[in-house]
Backbone as a ProteinNet text record, in pm:
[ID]
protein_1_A
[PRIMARY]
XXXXXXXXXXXXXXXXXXXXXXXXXXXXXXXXXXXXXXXXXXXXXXXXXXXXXXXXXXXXXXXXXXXXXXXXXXXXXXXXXXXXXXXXXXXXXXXXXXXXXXXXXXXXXXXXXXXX
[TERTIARY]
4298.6	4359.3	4400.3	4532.7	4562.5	4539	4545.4	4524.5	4668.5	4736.8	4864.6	4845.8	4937	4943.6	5009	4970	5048.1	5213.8	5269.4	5433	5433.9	5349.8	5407.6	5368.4	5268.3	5236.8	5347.9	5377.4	5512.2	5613.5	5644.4	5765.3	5771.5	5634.6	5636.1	5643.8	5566.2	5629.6	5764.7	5820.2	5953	6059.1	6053.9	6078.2	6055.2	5967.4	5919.7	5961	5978.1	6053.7	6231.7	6279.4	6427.2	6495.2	6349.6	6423	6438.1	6356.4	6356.9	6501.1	6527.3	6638.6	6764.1	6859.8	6993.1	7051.6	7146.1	7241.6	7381.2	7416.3	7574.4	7617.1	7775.3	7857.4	7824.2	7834.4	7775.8	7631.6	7563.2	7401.1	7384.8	7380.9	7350.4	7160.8	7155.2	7024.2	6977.8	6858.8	6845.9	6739.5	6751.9	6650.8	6626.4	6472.2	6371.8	6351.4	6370.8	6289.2	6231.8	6109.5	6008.1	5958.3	6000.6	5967.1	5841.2	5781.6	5679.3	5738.9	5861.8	5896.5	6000.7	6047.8	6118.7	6153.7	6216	6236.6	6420.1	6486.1	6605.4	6632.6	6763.8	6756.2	6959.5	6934.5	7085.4	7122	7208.4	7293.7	7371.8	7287.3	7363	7419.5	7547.1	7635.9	7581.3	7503.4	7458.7	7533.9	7663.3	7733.9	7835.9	7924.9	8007	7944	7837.7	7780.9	7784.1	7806.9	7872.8	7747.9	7709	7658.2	7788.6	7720.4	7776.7	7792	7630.6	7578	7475.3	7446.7	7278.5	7294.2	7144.4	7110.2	7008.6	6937.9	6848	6750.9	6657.8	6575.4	6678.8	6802	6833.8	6946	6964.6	7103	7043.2	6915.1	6896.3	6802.8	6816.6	6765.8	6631.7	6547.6	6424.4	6256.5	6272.5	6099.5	5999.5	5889.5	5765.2	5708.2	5628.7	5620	5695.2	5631.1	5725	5744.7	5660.7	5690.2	5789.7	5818.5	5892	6006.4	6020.7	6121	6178.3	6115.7	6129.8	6188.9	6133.6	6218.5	6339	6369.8	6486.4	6607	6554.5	6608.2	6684.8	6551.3	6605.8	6733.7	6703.8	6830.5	6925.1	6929.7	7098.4	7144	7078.8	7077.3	7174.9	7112.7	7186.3	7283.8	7298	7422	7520.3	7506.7	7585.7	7683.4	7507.7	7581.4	7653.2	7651.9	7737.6	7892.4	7922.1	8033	8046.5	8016.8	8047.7	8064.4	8003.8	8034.5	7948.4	7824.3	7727.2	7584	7533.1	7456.8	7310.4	7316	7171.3	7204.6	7115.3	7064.2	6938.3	6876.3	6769.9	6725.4	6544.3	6471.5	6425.4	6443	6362.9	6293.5	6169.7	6106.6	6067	6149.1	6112.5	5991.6	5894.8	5730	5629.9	5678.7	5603.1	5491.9	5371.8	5328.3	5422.6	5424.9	5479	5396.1	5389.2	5287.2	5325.9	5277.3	5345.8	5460	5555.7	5667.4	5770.4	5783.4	5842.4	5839.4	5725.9	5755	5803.9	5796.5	5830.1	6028.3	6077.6	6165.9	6255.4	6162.6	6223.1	6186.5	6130.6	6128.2	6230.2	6249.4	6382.1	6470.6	6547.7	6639.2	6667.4	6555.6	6536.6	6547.5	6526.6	6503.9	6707.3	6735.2	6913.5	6953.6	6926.7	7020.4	7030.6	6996.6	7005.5	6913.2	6959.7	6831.5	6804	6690.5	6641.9	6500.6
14439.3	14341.5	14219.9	14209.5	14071.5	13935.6	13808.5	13713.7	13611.4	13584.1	13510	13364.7	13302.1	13180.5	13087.2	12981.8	12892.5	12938	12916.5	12948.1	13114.6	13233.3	13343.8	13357.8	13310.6	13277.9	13228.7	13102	13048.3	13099.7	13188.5	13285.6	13412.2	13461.8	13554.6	13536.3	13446.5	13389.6	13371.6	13293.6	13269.3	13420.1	13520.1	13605.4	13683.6	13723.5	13745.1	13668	13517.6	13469.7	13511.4	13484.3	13520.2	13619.6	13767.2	13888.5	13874.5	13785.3	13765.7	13646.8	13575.2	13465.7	13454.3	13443.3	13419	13352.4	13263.8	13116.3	13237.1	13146.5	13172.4	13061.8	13058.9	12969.2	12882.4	12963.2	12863.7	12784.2	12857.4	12828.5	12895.3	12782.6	12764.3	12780.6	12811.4	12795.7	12623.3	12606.9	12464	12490.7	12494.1	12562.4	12442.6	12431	12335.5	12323.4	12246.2	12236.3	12188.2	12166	12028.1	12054.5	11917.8	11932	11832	11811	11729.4	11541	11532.7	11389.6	11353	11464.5	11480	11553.5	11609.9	11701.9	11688.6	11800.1	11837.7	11942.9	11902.8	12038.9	12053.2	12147.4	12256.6	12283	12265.5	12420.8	12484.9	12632.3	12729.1	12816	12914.1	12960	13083.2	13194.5	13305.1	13410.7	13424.6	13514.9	13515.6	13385.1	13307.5	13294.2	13257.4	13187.5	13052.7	12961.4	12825.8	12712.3	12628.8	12521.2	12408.2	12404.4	12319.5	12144.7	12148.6	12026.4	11977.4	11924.6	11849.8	11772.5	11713.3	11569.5	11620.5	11452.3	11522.8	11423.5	11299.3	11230.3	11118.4	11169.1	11119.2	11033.4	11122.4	11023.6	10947.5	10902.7	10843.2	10716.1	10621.9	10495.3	10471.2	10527.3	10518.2	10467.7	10354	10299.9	10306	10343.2	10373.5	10479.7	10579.6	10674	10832.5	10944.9	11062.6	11148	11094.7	11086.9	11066.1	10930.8	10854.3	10868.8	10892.1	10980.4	11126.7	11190	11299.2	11313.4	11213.3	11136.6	11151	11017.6	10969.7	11129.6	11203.4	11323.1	11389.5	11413.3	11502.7	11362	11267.8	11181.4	11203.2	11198.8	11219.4	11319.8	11445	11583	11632.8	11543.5	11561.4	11476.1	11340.2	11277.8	11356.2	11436.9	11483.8	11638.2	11692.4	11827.8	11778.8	11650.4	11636.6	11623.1	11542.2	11552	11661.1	11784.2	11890.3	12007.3	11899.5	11957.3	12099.1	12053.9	12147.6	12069	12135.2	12099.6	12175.5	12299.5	12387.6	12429.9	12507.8	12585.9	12613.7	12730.6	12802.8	12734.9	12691.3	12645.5	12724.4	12687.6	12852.5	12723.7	12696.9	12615.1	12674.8	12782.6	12804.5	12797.6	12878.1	12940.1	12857.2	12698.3	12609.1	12578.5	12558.2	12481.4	12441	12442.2	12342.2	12218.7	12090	12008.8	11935.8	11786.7	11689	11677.5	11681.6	11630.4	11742.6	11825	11964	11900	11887.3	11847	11727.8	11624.3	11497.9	11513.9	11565.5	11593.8	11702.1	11778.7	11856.1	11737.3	11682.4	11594.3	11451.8	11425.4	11351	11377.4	11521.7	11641.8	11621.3	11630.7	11622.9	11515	11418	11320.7	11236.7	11348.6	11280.8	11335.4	11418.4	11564.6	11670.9	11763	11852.8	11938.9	12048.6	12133.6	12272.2	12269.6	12442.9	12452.1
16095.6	16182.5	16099.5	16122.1	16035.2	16137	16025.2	16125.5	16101.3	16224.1	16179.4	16146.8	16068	16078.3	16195	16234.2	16329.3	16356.5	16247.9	16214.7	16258.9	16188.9	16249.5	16409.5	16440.8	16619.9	16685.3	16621	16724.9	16707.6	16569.4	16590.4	16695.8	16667.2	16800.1	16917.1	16959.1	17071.3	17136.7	17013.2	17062.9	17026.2	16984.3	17001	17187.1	17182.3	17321.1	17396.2	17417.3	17486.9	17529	17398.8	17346.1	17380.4	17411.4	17453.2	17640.3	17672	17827.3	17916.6	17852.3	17870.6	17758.2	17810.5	17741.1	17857.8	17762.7	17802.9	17807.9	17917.8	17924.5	17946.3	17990.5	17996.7	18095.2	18231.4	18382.4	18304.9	18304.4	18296.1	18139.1	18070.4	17902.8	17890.2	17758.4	17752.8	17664.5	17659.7	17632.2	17536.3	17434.8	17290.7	17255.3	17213	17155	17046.2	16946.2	16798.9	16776.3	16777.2	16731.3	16574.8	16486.1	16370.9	16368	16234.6	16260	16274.7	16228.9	16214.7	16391.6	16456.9	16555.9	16630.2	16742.7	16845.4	16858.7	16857.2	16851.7	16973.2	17045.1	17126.3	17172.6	17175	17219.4	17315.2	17418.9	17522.3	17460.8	17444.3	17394.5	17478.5	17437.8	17545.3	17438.6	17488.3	17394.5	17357.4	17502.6	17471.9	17360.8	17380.7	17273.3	17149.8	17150.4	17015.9	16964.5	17084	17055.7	17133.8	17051.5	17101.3	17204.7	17334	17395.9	17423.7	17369.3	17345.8	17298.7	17218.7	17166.2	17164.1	17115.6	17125	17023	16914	16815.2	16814	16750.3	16768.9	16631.1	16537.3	16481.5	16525.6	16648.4	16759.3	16867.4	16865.8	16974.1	16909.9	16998.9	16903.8	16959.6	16952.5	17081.5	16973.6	17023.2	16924.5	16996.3	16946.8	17039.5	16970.6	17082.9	16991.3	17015.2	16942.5	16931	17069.6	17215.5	17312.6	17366.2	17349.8	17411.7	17360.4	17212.1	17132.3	17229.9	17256	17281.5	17465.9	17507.1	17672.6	17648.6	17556.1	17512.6	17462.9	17412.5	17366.2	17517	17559.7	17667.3	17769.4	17782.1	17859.7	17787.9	17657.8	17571.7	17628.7	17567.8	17632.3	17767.5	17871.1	17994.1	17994.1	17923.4	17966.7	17878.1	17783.7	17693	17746	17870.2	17952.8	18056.9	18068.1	18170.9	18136.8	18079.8	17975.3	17952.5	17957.8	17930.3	18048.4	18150.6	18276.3	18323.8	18273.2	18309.1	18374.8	18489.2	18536.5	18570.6	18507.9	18547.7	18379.9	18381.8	18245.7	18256.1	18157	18114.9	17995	18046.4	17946.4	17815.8	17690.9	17594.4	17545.5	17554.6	17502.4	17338.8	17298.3	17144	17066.3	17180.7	17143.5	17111.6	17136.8	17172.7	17311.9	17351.3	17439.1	17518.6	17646.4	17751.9	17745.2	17708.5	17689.4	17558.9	17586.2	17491.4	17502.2	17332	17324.2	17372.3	17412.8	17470.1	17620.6	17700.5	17858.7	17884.9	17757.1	17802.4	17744	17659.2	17661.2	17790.5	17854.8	18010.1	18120	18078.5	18229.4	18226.9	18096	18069.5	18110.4	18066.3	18106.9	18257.1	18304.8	18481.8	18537.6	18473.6	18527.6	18512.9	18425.9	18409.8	18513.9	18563.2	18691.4	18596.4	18477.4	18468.4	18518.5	18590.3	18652.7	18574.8	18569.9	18531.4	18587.9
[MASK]
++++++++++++++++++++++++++++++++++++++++++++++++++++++++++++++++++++++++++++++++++++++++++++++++++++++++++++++++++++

């Protein structure tokens, strides 16, 4: 029995996730990255292959901490799908925890009018 590291855990995960949800055009998917310095995120159109919109922790001017960073993310986020004229999408939280900087970035999201 092998034992994985953190990184091959959250890859599997997000695999297993990945095979269950795909973004389309109407309803994009909304992919998560959390690095250790910031949180980055996408609407991806899966069929196309085309990012519709992001937002990253490097475009948003937000002081405090990587929380509140990560709020701020998800509000760009939606003011950015809106401009793009999208209003629902599919969460892939990218084999992360729901919890911390991942929920406080979806409840930002939500809290602009994007729904998922």
């Amino acid at each position: 029995m092998t034992v994985l590291t953190k990184r091959q855990a959250r890859m599997r995960r997000q695999r297993r996730i990945r095979g269950k949800i795909a973004g389309t055009a109407e309803r994009p998917r909304l992919a998560v990255f959390r690095s250790n310095r910031g949180i980055f995120a996408q609407l991806i159109d899966d069929q196309s292959g085309r990012t519709l919109a992001s937002a990253s922790w490097t475009t948003v001017s937000s002081s405090g901490s990587k929380t509140d960073q990560a709020t701020a993310v998800g509000k760009a986020l939606a003011q950015a799908a809106k401009k793009a004229k999208i209003d629902r999408c599919v969460f892939d939280r990218g084999g992360y925890l729901y919890h911390g900087r991942v929920q406080a970035l979806a409840e930002g999201a939500r809290g602009e009018g994007l729904q998922f």
